[in-house]
N, C-alpha and C positions, 0 to 999 in steps of 0.2 A: 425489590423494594427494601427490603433487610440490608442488604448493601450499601444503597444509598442509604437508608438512614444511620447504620455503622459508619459510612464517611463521613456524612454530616454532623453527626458528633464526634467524630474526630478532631474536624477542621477546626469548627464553629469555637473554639475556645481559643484558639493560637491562629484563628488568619490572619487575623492585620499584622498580627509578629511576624510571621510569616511569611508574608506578603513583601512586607517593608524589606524584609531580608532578602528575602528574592531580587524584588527590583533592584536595589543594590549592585547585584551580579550581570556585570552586563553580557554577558558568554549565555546564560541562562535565559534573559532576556531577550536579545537575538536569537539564539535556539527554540525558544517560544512564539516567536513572531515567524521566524518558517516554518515550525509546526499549524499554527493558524490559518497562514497562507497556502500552506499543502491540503489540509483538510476542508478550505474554501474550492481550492482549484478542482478536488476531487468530487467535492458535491454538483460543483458548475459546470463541470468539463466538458459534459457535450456544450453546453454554450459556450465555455471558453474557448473552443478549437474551434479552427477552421474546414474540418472534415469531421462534422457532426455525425457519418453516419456510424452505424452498431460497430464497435470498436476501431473506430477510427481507418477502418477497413474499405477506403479507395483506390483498386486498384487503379495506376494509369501507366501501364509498361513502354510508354516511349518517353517518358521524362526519366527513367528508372539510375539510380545514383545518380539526381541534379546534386548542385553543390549548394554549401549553403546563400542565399540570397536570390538562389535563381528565379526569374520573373518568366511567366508561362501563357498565354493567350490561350482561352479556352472555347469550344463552340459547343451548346446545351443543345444535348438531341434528347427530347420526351424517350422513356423508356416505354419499352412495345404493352406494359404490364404494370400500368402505374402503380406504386404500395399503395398503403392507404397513407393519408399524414396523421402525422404522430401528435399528440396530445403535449400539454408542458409534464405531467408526472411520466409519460412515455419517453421524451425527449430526454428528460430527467436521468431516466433508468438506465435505459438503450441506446442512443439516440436517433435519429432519425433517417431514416431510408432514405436515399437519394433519390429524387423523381425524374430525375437525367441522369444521361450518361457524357462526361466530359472528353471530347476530343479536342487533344490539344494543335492547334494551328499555327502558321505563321502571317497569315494573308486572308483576308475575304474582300467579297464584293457581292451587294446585295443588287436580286432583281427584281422586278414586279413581282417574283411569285417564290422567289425559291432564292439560295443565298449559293456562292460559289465559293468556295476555301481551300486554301493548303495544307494540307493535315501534316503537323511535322512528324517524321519516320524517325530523323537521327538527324545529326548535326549536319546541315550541306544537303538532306535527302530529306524531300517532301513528295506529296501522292494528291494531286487534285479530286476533289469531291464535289458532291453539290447536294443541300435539301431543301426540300419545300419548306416553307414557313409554317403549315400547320404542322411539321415534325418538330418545330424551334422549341427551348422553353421561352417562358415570358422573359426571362433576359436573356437573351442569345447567346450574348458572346461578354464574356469575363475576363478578366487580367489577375492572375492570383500570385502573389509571392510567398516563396518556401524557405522561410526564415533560417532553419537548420536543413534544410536539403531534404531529399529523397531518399528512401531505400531500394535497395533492386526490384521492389518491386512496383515501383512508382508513388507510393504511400508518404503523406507529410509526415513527415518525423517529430515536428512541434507536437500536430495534433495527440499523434500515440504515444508521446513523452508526457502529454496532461493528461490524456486517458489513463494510460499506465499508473498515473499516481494513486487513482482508485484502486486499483490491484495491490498495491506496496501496502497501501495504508491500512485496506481491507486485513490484508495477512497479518499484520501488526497489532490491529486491536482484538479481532480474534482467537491470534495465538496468544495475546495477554488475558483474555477473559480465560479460557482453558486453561491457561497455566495456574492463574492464579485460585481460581475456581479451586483444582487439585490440590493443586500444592497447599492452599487456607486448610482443609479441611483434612487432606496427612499429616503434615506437620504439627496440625494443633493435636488429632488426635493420637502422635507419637507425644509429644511434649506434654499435654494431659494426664495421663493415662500411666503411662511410663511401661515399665516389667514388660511384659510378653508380647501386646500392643505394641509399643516402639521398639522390639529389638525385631516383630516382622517387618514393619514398614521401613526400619532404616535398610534392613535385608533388601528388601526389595529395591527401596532408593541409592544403594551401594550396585544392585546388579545395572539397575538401568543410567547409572552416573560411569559404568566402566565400559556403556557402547559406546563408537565413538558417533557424536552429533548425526552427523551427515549419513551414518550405516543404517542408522535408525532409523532414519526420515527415509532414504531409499526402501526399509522395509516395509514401513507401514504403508507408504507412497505406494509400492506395488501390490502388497495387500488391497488398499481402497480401488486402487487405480489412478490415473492422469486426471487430473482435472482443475476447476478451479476452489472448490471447495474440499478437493480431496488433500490440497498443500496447506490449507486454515488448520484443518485437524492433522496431518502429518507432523506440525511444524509445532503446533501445540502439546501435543503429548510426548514431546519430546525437551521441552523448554520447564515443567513443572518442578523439576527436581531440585534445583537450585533454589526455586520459591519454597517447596516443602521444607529442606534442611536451614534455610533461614527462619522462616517459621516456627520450629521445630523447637530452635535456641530461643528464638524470642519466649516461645512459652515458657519454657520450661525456667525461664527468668521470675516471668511475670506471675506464675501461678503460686508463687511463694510468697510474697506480696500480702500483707496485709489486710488489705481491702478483698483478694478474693476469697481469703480465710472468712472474712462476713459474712461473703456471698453465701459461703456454703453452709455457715453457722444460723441465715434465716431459713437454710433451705431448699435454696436457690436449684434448678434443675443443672446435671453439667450442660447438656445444650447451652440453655438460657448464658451459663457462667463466660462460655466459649464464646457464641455470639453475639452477646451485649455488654461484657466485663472483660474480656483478653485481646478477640480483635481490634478494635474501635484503638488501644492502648499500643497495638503493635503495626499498623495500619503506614506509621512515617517511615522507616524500615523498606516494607512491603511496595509504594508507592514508587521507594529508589528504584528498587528492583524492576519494577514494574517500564518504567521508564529505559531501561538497560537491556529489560528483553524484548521490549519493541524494536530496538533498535536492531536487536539481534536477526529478529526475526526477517525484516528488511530482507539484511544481506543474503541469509538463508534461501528466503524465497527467490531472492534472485540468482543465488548460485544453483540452487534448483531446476529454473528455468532454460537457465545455460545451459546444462547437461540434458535437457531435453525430458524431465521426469516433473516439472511442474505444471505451472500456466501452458496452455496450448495453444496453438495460432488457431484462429487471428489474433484471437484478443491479445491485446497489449502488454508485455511485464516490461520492465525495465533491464529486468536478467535476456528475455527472451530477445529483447532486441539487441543487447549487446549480440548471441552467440549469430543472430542475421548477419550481423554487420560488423563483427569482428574483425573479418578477411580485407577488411576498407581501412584498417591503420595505418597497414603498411602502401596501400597505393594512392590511389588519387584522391578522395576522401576519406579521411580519420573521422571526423562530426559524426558519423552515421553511429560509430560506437561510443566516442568519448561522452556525444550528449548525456545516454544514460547513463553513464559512468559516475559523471560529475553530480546526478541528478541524484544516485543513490550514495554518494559520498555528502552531500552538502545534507539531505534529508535523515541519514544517522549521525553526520557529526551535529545536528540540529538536537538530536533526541539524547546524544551525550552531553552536549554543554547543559540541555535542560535536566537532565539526570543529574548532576554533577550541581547545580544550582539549587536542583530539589533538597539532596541532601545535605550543603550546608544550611539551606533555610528552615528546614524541619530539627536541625540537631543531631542527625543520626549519626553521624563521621564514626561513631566510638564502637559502634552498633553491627557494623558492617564486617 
């Protein structure tokens, strides 16, 4: 709550200047509109995808590397163990368990009692089968097209490319809360403070500015462990330093200032002076920043992922699916990797033009 209301007086004096100025930018603009749209797709994704179930995780191993477009005939066999059905805030979260199992076909023919199908094997090779109707689901038999193709292991790649955006976006705003979180509160109390105070914490912020990024994150990563909440904090306690030593300067600007000479002349506590007179003033600055290491973080995570020390399968990253489907450039599908490629180029060059529009629209350019 102190945060937001430090932004809210922030903003609340210079948004419409602000605003105006922005719009303006159309690079910014644009960047802001796929940020919008990436943080809609992530909230809706299980309803936006086609393979609604818990990470997008259908296996179907005889369509395995379709290409993109390819169209699939499928037949619903009730699973022996139905899940239970998923709720809207369940489908929300997780999504939803599949209550069939899809076998994919080229042919059927129903009879009074039971259906007869081709189950396709491979290109040219089919396996005749046959089930009763009280095995069917309620819709038998379905036609599904695989807009960006399959991976090896039969899985829409659409679906786990909007799944996946949850993950990206996930890393991004939590390693901006941690970053910034740290970094507000060293920096201001380097730049405060000053003498013995600031020559430990630049000490410090000089030791952890000389690891290199990625050595870091492989540390701490194998400290917590693999997972998906262990790369949110890995990736954040590695990205504050840059926030602190901006920070840092901003104070040590603004605390000479006039008006915080009152502050301290009615009395004012430093807390109080810090939290409600230095931030709120150094906040457009902080905001750039903030927007840059989102961006950062992105890439991070998904280089992470590649190397095998991030997000873990199934679940979806955009890093994890390139290193799947990497080996598919050079032959008969390249889509299986470039998708996410493009996905995590278009989504940080989103978070740069809007960085880059933030700070001409706040005035910071001089700042930085």
């Amino acid at each position: 709550m102190q945060l937001f209301s430090i932004f809210r007086r922030f903003v609340q004096p210079s948004r419409q200047a602000g605003w105006k100025r922005l719009k303006k930018n159309k690079g910014a603009v644009a960047g802001l509109c796929v940020i919008l749209f990436s943080i809609f797709v992530a909230i809706f994704c299980y309803y936006l995808a086609e393979d609604a179930s818990p990470n997008a995780n259908r296996i179907i191993l005889e369509i395995g590397g379709a290409k993109p477009g390819w169209k699939q005939t499928f037949l619903k066999v009730k699973k022996e163990q139905l899940p239970d059905p998923a709720g809207f805030m369940q489908r929300l979260l997780n999504g939803r368990p599949d209550q069939a199992d899809y076998i994919p076909i080229t042919a059927y023919q129903y009879t009074a009692d039971s259906i007869f199908v081709d189950k396709y094997i491979d290109e040219g090779v089919t396996e005749k089968m046959h089930f009763s109707k009280t095995q069917l689901a309620e819709t038998p038999v379905v036609t599904k097209t695989f807009w960006l193709g399959t991976d090896s292991y039969g899985r829409d790649i659409l679906s786990r490319l909007i799944v996946g955006t949850r993950v990206s976006l996930s890393v991004g705003l939590i390693t901006v809360l941690i970053s910034i979180s740290i970094g507000l509160i060293l920096g201001s109390l380097a730049g405060f403070y000053r003498g013995r105070i600031d020559d430990a914490i630049m000490w410090f912020i000089n030791v952890i500015w000389s690891i290199p990024t990625l050595l870091l994150v492989f540390a701490i990563t194998l400290a917590l462990g693999k997972g998906f909440w262990q790369v949110f904090i890995a990736v954040g306690l590695t990205m504050w330093v840059n926030v602190a030593r901006l920070v840092r300067g901003q104070v040590l600007a603004v605390r000479e200032l006039e008006y915080i000479e009152a502050t301290r002349a009615l009395g004012f506590r430093n807390a109080r002076i810090i939290a409600g007179h230095i931030w709120p003033n150094i906040m457009g600055p902080v905001l750039v920043i903030a927007a840059a290491n989102f961006a950062s973080a992105i890439v991070i995570e998904a280089g992470l992922s590649f190397l095998g020390v991030g997000v873990q399968p199934p679940q979806p990253s955009w890093g994890l699916m390139i290193k799947e489907n990497y080996n598919f450039i050079i032959t008969q599908n390249p889509m299986l990797a470039l998708a996410p490629g493009f996905a995590i180029m278009i989504l940080v060059l989103a978070f740069n033009l809007f960085g880059n529009g933030l700070r001409d629209a706040l005035n910071v350019r001089g700042k930085l």
